[in-house]
N, C-alpha and C positions, 0 to 999 in steps of 0.2 A: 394080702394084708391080713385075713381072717386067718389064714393057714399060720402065718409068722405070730399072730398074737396067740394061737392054740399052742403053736410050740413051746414057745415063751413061758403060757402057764401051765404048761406039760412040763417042762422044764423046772419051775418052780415046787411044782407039787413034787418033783422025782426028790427035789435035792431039800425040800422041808425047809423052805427060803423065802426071805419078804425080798419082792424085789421096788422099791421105792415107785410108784407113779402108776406102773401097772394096776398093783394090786391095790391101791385107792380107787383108779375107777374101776374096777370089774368087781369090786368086793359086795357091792350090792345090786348086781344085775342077779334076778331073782336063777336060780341053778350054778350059773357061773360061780358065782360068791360064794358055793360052799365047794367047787374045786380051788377058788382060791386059796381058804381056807387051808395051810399045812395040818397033815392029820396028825394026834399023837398030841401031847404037849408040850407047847412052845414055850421056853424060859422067857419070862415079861416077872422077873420080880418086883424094879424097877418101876412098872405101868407105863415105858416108854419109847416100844414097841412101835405104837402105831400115833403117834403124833408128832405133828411136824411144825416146822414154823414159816410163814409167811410174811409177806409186808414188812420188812427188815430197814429201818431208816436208824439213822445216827446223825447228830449234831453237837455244837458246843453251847453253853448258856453259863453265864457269871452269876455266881452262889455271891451274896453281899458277904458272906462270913466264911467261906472257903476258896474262893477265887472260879477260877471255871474245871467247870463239870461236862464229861463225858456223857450223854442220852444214846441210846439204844433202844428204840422203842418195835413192838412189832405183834405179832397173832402166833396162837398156837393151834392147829386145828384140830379138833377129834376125830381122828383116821377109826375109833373103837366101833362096835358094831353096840353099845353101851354107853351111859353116860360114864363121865369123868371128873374127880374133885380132887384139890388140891395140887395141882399142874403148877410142875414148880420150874424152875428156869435158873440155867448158871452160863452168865459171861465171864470172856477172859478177852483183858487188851494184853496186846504184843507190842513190846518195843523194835526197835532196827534190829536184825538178826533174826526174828524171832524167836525172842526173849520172853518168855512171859511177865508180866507188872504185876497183875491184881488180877483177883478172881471175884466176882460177886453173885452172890445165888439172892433168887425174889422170888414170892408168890404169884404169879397169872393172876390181871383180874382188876390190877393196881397202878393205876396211873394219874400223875400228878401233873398238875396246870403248870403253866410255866410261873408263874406267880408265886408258886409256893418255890419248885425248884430254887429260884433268885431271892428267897429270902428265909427260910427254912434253916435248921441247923444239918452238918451232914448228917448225924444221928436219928434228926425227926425225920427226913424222907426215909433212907433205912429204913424207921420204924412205918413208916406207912406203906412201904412198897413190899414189907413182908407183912400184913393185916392178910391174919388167916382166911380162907374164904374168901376173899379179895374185898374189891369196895362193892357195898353195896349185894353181899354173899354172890355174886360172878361165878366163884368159883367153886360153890357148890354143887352143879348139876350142870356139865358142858354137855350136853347132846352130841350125838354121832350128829360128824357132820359140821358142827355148828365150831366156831374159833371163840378166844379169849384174848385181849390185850393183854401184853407184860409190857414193864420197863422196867430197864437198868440202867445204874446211874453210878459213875465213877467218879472220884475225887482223885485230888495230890497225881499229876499226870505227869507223865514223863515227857521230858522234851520233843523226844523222837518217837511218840506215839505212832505204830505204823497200821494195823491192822488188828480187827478182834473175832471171837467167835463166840456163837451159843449153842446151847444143849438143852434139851427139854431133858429135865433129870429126872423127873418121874412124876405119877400120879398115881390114885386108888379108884376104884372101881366105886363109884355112888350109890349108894342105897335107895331105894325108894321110902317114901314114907310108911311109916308103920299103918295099919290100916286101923281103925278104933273100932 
C-alpha cells in the first residue's frame, strides 16, 4: 500500500498534476507535502485549484411571491495551504436531455432560514446570498482546512427538472491584517 501511494505521488510530481483526494491528505504530512507540491508554477488564476465541496443536499420550499424554489445547500473546504476570501460558487440545473435551465453564481458564507426563503422577494434572497464577505464576514478568512456554507437558490423551474451541478469558481488569497 505504501509502495502504491509512493507511486502515485511519484507519478503526480512527474506529470505537474493535482490528483483529487491524494493530495488533500498527504499535503500536510510534514516532508511529504512539499513532494506533493508540483514544482514550477501552477496556473490557479481562478483561486480554484484546491477547493472542493462537500455536504451537497437539495430540496424544494414555496417562496409566497414566486412559487417553489430550488435549495442547494452545501460546504466548500480550503484544500490551500493559506487562508481564502471571497469563495464564490456557481450552480446549474438540467432539464430532461441534459439541457441546461439556469445558471446561478453566490457568495460562500450566506445562508438563509427557511423563513425568509418562504417569504422574501426573489431579488432580496439574491441579494443576501451574494453579501460580500458572506454573513456575518464568514468569508473573509477560510483557513486551510477549515469549510464555508453556500447556498443556491433557483426560481421559475422547469417541469422536467432532472439533475444539477456546482463549481467553486474561484477565490483570492487573504491578507493578513496590516500590523500597526
Amino acid at each position: 500500500l505504501i509502495l502504491l501511494i509512493v507511486g502515485v505521488l511519484a507519478l503526480q510530481k512527474f506529470l505537474g498534476v493535482h490528483i483529487p483526494y491524494v493530495t488533500d491528505l498527504t499535503r500536510s504530512i510534514p516532508f511529504i507535502g512539499e513532494f506533493v507540491q508540483p514544482q514550477g508554477q501552477v496556473s490557479d488564476p481562478a483561486g480554484n485549484l484546491y477547493l472542493s465541496t462537500l455536504n451537497i443536499n437539495s430540496r424544494f420550499i414555496e417562496n409566497d411571491s414566486v412559487g417553489r424554489l430550488f435549495i442547494i445547500t452545501g460546504e466548500v473546504k480550503n484544500g490551500y495551504t493559506v487562508a481564502r476570501r471571497d469563495i464564490a460558487v456557481n450552480g446549474k440545473i438540467y432539464s430532461q436531455g441534459k439541457q441546461l435551465v439556469k445558471s446561478e453564481n453566490v457568495v460562500s458564507g450566506n445562508i438563509l432560514a427557511d423563513l425568509d426563503l418562504k417569504n422574501l422577494s426573489f431579488e432580496e434572497i439574491q441579494g443576501r446570498l451574494n453579501t460580500k464577505g458572506g454573513i456575518g464576514v464568514a468569508n473573509l478568512e477560510v483557513k486551510p482546512g477549515a469549510t464555508i456554507p453556500f447556498m443556491l437558490v433557483f426560481s421559475d423551474l422547469p417541469e422536467n427538472l432532472e439533475e444539477f451541478t456546482i463549481e467553486v469558481t474561484g477565490s483570492t488569497a487573504a491578507t493578513p491584517p496590516a500590523a500597526n
